[in-house]
N, C-alpha and C positions, 0 to 999 in steps of 0.2 A: 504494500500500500504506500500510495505516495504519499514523502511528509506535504504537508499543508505551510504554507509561509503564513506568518504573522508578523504585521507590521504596528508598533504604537508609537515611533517618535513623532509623528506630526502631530498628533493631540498630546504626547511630554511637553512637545518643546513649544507648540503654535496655539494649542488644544481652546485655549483663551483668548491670544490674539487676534488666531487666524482661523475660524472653525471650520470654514469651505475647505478651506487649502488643507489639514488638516484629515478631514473626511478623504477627500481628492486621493492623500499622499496615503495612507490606510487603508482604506477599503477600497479604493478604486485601483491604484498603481499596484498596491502588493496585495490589497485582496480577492481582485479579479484578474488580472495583466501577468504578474506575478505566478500567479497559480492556473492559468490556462494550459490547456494539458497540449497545446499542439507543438510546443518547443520544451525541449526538457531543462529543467533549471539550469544544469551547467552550462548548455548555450544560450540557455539569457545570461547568466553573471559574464560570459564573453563578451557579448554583444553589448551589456553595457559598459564595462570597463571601456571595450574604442571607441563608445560615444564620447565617453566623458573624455579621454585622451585626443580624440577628433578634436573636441569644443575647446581645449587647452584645461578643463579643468584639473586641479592636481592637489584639491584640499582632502578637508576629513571624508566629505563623501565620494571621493576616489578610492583613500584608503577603506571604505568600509565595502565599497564593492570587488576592491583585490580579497579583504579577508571573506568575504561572502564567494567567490570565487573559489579560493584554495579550500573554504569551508566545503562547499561542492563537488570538489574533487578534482579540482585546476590545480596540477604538478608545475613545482616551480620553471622545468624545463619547457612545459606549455606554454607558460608566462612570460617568458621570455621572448620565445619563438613569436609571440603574440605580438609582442611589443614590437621585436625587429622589427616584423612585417610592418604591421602600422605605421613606424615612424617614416619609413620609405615612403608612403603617399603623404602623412600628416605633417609633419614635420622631425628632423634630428632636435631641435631643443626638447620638443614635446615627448621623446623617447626617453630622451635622458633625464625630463622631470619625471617621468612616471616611474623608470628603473627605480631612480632615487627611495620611493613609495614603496617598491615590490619589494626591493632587498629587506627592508624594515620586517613586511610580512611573512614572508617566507625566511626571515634570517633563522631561527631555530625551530629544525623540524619535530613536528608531534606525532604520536602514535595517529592512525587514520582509526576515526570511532570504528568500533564493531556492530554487527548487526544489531547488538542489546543495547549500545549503547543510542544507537539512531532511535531505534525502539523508545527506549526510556525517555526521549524527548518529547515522546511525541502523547503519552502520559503525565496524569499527576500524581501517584501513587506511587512507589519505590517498586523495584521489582524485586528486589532482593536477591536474597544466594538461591542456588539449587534447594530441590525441595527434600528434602528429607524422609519424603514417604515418596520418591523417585522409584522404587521397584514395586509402585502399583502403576507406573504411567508408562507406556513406549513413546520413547522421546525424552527431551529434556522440557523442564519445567522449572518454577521457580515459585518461592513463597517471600511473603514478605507480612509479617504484623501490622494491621491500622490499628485495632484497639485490643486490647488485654482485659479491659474493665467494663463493666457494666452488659455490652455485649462484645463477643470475641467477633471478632471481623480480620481476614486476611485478605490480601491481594496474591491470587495465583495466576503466573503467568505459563502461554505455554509458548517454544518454539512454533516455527511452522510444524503440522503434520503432526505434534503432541497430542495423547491425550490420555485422560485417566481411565483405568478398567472399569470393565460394569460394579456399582457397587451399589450399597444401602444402608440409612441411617434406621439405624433401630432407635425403637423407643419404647418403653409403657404407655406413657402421656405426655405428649407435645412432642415435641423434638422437630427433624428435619432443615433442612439448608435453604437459604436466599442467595440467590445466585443475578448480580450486578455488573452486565458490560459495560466495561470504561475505556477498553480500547481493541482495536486490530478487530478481527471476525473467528465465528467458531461455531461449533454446534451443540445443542442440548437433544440428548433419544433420551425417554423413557422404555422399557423393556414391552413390547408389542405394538410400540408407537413410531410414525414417523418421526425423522430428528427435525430439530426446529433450530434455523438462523439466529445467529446474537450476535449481537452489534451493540457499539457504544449507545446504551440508555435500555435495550432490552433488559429485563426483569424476567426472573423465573425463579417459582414458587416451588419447592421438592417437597412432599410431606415424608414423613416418616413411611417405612415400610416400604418405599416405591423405588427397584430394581433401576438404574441410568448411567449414565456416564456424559463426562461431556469435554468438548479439546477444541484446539485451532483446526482451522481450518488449512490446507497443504499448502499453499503458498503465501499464507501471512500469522503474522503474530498474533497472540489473544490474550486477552488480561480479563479476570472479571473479580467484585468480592465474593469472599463467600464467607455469608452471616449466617454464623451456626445459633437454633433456633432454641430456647431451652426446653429442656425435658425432662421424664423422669427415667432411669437407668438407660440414658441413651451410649450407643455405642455404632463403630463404624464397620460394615462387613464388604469386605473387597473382596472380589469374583474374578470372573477369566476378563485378558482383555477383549477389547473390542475386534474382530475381526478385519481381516482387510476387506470381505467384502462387505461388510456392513457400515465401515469406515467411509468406500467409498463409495456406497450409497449414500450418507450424508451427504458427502462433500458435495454432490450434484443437486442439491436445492441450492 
């Protein structure tokens, strides 16, 4: 899934002075223009770096679109190559204010984020470490604590393609799970049920007693909580996993 750009400095900086402009530079440049899917972001942060290099500009917002650039995935060797080119039609001064710029931003190189780490941005929840009850899931997974008090709530995340074994929350009285999408897509089966789509803001209700499982979906990440519900002598009973063909009968809704 693609990340989504989010832009707030024209309402930080203008938000009062200049409310159009503001709106304009937010919602319209980076949150329509920006996030059009027919040029993929690393050739927009190209394409605007040799705007702003064309026009001569060489201030902060040069610099912030080289680091949105390399942020992207623009290799210093690209940036370079970038520049050459450029300065041959625009101008040699204009090459060499803009180098001035790049070398700052690429002077020390950073590890390039990992797929978790792209992931977790795109989240407000922490994803935390591997999950601990990892040999009831095929795939990798991860937990992370919201609350400890009053109700237990965690955020479980899964790789792509994760997902937990069929299982069930016992109970005497009350009990069962709330289950909360906050990010990426995945699926929810009950046992002689079709599975059912989750998506950030789906809800789903487990009661006690009811055979299910639930994971990512094969080509994206998934996050949801899961608010364990209170009970009387409740307990959790994990089964076989999920098949592949049942898996990928999900995946096709």
């Amino acid at each position: 899934m693609r990340e989504k750009i989010v832009q707030t400095a024209g309402r930080d900086q203008l938000g009062e002075f200049a409310p159009m402009f503001a709106h304009l530079n937010d919602d319209v440049l980076f949150g329509e223009v920006w996030n059009a899917e027919a040029i993929d972001v690393k050739t927009k942060c190209i394409i605007t770096v040799v705007a702003l290099m064309a026009s001569g500009i060489t201030d902060s917002s040069l610099t912030y679109h080289l680091q949105n650039a390399k942020a992207h995935g623009v290799s210093r060797e690209e940036m370079a190559a970038i520049i050459t080119h450029v300065a041959m039609y625009v101008g040699w001064p204009k090459g060499w204010a803009v180098f001035r710029l790049a070398k700052e931003v690429w002077k020390e190189e950073v590890p390039e984020l990992t797929e978790k780490d792209r992931y977790q941005n795109t989240i407000c929840f922490p994803i935390g470490e591997s999950n601990p009850y990892g040999q009831f899931f095929v795939g990798q997974s991860y937990l992370a604590p919201v609350s400890t008090e009053q109700v237990a709530v965690f955020n479980v995340t899964f790789e792509p393609g994760c997902r937990n074994n069929w299982h069930i929350h016992h109970a005497k009285t009350g009990g069962g799970q709330m289950l909360i999408c906050i990010g990426g897509r995945g699926y929810y089966q009950e046992w002689g049920k079709e599975a059912v789509a989750m998506t950030p803001g789906t809800v789903i209700h487990i009661p006690a007693e009811v055979k299910h499982w639930h994971g990512a979906a094969p080509d994206s990440w998934f996050s949801h909580l899961a608010v364990e519900i209170d009970g009387e002598e409740t307990a959790n009973e994990w089964c076989e996993p999920v098949s592949e063909e049942e898996y990928s009968k999900a995946a096709e809704r």
